[in-house]
LUMROSE-769709 format. One record per residue (C-alpha): residue in one letter; residue number from 0; y, x, z. Coordinates in steps of 0.25 Angstrom, whole numbers, plus 2048, in hexadecimal, padded with zeros to 3 digits. Each point is the difference from the previous one (the first is absolute). Layout:
% residues N
   mimi   tidren     y     x     z
      A      NUM     Y     X     Z
...
% end
This chain:
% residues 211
   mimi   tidren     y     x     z
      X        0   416   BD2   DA0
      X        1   7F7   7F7   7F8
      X        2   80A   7F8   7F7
      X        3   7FB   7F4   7F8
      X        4   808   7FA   7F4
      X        5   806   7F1   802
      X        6   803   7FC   7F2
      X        7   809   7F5   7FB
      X        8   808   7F9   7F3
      X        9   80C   7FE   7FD
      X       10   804   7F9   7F3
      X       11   7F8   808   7F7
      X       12   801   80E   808
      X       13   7F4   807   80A
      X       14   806   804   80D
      X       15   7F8   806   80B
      X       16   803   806   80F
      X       17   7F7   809   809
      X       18   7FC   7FA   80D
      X       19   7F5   807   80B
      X       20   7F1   7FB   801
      X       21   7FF   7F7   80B
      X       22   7F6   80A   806
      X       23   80A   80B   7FF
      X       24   809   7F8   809
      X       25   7F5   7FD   809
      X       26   7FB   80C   803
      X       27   80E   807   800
      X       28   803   7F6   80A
      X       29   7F4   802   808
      X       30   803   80F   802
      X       31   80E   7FF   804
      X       32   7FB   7F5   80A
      X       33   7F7   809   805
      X       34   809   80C   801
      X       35   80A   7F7   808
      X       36   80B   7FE   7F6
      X       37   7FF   7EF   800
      X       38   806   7FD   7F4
      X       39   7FF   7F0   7FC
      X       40   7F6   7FF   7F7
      X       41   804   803   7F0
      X       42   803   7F2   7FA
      X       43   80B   803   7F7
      X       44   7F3   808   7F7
      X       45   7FD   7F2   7FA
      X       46   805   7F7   7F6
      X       47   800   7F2   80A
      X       48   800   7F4   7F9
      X       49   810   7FE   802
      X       50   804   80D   7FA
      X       51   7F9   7FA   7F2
      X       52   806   7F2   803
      X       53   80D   806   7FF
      X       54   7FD   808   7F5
      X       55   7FB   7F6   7F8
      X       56   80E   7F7   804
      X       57   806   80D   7FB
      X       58   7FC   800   7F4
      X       59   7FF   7F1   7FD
      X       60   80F   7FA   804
      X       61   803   80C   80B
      X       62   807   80A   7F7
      X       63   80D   7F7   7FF
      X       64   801   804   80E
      X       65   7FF   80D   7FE
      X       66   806   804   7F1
      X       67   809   80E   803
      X       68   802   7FC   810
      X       69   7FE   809   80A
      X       70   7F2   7FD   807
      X       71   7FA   805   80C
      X       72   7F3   7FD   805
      X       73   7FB   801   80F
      X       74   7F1   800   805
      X       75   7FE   805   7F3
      X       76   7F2   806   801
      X       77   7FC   803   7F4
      X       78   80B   7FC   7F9
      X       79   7FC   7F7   7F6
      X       80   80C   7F7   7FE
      X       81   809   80C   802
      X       82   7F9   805   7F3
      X       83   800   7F3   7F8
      X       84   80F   7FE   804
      X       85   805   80E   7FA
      X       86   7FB   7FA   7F4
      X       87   80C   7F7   7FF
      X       88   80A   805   80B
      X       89   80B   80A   801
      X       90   7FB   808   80C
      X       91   7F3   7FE   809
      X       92   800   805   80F
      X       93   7F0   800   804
      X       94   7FE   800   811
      X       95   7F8   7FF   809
      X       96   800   807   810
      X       97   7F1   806   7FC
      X       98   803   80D   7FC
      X       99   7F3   800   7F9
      X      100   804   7F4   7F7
      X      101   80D   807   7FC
      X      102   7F6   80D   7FA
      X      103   7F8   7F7   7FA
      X      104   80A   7FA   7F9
      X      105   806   80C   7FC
      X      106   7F4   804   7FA
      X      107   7FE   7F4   7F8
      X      108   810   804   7FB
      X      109   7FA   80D   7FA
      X      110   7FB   7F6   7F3
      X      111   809   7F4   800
      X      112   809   7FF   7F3
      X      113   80D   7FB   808
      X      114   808   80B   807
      X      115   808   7F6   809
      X      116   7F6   7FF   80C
      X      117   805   805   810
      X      118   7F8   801   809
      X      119   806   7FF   811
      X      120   7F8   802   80E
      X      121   805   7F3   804
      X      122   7FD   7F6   80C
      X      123   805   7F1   800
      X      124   7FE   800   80F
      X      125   80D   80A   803
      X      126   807   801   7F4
      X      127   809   7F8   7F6
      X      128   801   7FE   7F0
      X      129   80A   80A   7FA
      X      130   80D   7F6   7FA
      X      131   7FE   806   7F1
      X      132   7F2   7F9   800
      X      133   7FF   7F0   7FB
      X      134   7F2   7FE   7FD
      X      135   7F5   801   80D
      X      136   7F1   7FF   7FB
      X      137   7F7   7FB   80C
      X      138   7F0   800   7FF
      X      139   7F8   7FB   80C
      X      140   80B   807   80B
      X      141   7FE   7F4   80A
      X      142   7F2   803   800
      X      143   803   803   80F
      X      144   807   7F6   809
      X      145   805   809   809
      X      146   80A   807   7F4
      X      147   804   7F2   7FD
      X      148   80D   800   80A
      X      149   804   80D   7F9
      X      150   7FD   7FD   7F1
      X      151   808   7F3   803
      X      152   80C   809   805
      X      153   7FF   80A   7F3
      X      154   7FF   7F3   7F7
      X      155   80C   7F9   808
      X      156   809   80B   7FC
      X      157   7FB   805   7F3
      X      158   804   7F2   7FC
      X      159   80D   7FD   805
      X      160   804   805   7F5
      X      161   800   7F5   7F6
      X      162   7FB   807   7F2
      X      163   7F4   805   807
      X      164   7F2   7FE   7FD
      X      165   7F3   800   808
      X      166   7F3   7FE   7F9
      X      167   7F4   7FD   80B
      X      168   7F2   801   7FD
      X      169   7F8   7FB   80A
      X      170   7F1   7FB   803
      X      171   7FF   7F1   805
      X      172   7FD   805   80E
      X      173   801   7F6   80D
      X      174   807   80D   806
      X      175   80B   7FF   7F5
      X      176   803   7F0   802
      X      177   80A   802   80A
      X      178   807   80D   7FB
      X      179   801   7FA   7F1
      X      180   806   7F2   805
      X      181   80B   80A   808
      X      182   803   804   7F2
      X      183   801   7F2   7FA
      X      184   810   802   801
      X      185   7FF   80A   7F6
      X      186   7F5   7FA   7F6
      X      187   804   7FE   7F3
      X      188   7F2   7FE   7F7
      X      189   7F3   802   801
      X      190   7F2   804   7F8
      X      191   7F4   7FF   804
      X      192   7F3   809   7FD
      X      193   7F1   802   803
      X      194   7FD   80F   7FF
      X      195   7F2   804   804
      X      196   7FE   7F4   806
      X      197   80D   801   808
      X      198   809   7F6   801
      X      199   80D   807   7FE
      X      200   810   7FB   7FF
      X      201   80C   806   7F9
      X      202   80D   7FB   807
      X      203   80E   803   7FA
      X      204   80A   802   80B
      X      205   80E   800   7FF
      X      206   80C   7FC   809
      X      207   804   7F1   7FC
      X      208   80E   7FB   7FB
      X      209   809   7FA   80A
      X      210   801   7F2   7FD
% end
């Protein structure tokens, strides 16, 4: 697999991670198309405009969020908040339900300095947050209107406990309107950014105090 170097700052330290070549992807999808296996084309294998919205909320007032919690990110792709969160957090469990992501990721473990990072096969569409987790990471998952109804559900539930925390990323899409005003219960702040001439918002979801 050609791997390319996506190379970052934090504070006065050089980080990188390992993602594939866009051609890698390509033809790699191409061939398992034409064998028969129809896999959904590879986007977790690039680093979307969201993904460095949250990363740079992470690092800029996000991390109060996540000092020593327990974190999990879904639809992690490449993981890029995951990494940036096991900077500051007690534990990180990366997922995604693309197999390939979650070896990717593992690769990219080989050299991080922090030793607190998970990784878990995981889909959103039949499966629930484990109790001990209180921080969800979220980076263009509403991508797809047709997970909406089962990303509401997971978020519903993750958040009836009242100490939990969803940090959503999400490009200013016309597809996401409805799905983020369905949120707007659950909206505490928000931050916006322009990443590679993206428009992205970072929301902080919580359950709200009973009057």
């Amino acid at each position: 697999m050609t791997q390319i170097k996506y190379e970052f700052q934090v504070g006065s330290s050089e980080y990188y991670l390992f993602i594939p070549s866009l051609q890698y992807l390509q033809t790699s999808y191409e061939e398992s198309k034409s064998k028969g296996n129809f896999k959904p084309f590879p986007y977790w294998g690039k680093v979307w405009p969201a993904a460095k919205a949250l990363q740079k909320f992470l690092l800029e007032v996000g991390n109060t969020f996540i000092q020593k919690k327990q974190i999990m990110e879904i639809g992690c792709g490449i993981g890029l908040p995951s990494f940036i969160a096991s900077l500051y957090a007690g534990s990180v469990l990366v997922s995604d339900y693309h197999e390939d992501a979650i070896n990717q990721i593992k690769i990219n473990l080989g050299h991080w300095p922090t030793k607190n990072i998970q990784t878990k096969l995981f889909n959103w569409q039949n499966n629930f947050v484990d109790n001990h987790i209180e921080v969800l990471l979220m980076s263009d998952v509403n991508y797809d209107p047709v997970s909406h109804e089962s990303l509401n559900r997971l978020i519903g539930q993750f958040l009836s406990k009242p100490n939990n925390t969803i940090l959503l990323s999400t490009p200013d899409r016309i597809a996401g309107v409805n799905f983020i005003d369905h949120l707007s219960g659950y909206i505490q702040s928000s931050m916006q950014y322009n990443i590679d001439e993206t428009n992205c918002f970072v929301y902080v979801l919580q359950k709200r105090a009973a009057p």
